[in-house]
C-alpha positions as CSV (number, residue, x, y, z in Angstrom):
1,X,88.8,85.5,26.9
2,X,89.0,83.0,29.5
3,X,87.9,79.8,28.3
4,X,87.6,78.3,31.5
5,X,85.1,81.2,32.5
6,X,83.0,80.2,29.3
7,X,82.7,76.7,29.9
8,X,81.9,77.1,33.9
9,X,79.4,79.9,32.8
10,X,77.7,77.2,30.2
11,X,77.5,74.7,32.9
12,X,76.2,77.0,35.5
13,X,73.4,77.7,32.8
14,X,72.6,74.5,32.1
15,X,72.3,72.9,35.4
16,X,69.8,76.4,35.5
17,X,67.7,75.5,32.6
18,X,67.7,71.4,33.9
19,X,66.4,72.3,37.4
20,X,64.0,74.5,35.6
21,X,62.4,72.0,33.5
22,X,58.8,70.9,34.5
23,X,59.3,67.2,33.7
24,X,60.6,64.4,35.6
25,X,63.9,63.5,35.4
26,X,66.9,62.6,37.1
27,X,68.5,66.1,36.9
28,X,65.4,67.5,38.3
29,X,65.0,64.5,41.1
30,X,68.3,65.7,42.2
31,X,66.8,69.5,43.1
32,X,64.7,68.1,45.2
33,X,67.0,66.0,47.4
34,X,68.2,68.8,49.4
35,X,64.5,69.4,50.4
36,X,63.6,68.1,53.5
37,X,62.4,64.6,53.8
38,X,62.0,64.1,50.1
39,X,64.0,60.9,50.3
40,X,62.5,58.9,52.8
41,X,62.4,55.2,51.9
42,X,59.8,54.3,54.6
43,X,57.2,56.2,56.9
44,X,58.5,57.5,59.9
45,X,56.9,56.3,63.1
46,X,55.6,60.0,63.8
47,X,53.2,59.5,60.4
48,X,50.1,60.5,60.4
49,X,47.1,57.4,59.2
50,X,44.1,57.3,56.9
51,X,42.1,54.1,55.3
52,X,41.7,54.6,51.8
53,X,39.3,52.2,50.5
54,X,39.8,49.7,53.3
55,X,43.7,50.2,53.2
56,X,46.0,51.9,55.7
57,X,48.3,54.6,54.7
58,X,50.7,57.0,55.9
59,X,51.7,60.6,55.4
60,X,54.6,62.3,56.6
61,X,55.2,64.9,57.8
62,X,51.2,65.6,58.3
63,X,49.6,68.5,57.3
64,X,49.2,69.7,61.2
65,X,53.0,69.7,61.0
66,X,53.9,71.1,58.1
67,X,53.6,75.0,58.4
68,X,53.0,77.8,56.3
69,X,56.6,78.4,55.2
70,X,57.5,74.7,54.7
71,X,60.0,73.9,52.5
72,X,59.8,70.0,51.9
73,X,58.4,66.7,50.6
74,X,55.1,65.3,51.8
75,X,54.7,61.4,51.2
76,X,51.8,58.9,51.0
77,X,52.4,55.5,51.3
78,X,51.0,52.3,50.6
79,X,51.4,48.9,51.8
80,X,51.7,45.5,50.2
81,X,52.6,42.3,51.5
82,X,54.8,44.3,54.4
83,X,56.4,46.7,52.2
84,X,55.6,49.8,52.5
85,X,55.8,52.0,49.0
86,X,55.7,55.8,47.6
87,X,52.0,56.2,46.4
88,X,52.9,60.4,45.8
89,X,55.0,62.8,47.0
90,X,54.0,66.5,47.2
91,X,57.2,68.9,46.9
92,X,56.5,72.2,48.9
93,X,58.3,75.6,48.3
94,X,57.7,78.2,51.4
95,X,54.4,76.8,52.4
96,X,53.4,76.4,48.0
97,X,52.7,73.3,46.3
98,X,54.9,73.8,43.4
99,X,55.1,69.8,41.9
100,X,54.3,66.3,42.7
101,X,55.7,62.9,41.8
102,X,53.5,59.6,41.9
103,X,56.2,56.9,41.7
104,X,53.3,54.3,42.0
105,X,52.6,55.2,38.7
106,X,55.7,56.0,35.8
107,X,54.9,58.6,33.4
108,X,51.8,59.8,35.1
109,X,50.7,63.2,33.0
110,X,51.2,65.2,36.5
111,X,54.8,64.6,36.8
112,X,54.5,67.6,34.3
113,X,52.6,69.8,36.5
114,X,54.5,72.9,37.7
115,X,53.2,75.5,39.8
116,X,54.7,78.8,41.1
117,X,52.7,81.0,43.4
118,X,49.8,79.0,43.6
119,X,49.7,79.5,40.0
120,X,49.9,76.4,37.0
121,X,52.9,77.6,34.6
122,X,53.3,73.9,33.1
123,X,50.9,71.0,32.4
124,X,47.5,70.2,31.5
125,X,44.9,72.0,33.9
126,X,42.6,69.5,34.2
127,X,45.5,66.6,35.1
128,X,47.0,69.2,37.3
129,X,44.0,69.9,39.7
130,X,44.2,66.7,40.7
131,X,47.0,68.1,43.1
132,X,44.9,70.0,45.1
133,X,45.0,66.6,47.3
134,X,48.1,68.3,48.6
135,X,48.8,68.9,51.8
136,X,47.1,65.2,52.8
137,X,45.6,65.2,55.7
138,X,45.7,62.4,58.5
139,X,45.6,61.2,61.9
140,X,47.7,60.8,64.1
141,X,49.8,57.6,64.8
142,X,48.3,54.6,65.7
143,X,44.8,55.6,65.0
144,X,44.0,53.3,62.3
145,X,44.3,50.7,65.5
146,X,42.7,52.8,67.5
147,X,39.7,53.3,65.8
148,X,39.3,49.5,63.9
149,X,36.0,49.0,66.0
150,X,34.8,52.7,67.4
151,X,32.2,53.8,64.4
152,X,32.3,57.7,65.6
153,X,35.6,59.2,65.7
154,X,37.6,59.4,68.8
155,X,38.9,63.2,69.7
156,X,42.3,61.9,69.8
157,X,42.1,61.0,66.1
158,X,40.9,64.1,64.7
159,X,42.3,64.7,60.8
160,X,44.4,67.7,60.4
């Protein structure tokens, strides 16, 4: 036999079984870079808004946008002292939830959430529910500004 064949048939099964594996870890970060925007650094200006516990942050792509076949990364951000910073990411496969990150928080037990099909296949259930945050919804840019001293909400800044 072909040695050559053996070793690129090992490899081939290997990178297989890493991208299959339902913890974090820099093989599996790398299946999810050809995703789209799953390595944005910063919010677009096109993010959508929300005030969580007094503070602003920002979700991109929002939910409005996303579709039902999307194939992606949602982000939430958070800001301190200028800097804006990944709070959790939610990784979509045709429209599905299947896995999210939270690099605001190393190690968090959902990094070993997996779902296929709408369906938990790795992690602790109660952990995992937590997920169902995903998609985020927000509204649209600029509202945060917009609404700082309306109490009802304005039609233009409707969540999705």
């Amino acid at each position: 036999m072909n040695v050559g064949f053996h070793l690129t048939k090992n490899i081939l099964i290997a990178a297989f079984l890493i991208l299959q594996m339902p913890n974090k870890s820099a093989f599996a970060d790398a299946a999810v870079e050809p995703l789209l925007n799953c390595r944005l650094l910063a919010p677009p200006a096109a993010s959508g808004e929300a005030k969580v516990h007094g503070n602003l942050i920002k979700v991109f792509p929002r939910k409005a946008e996303m579709g039902d076949a999307y194939s992606g990364c949602q982000t939430v951000w958070g800001e301190d002292n200028g800097q804006w910073f990944q709070i959790m990411v939610g990784i979509f496969e045709q429209g599905k939830l299947t896995r999210m990150r939270v690099p605001s928080r190393p190690g968090d037990p959902i990094e070993l959430c997996l779902q296929k099909n709408g369906e938990l296949v790795a992690g602790d259930a109660d952990v995992c529910s937590d997920m169902e945050v995903f998609p985020y919804s927000s509204a649209p840019p600029g509202c945060s500004t917009k609404q700082s001293g309306n109490k009802k909400e304005l039609p233009e800044c409707h969540f999705d």
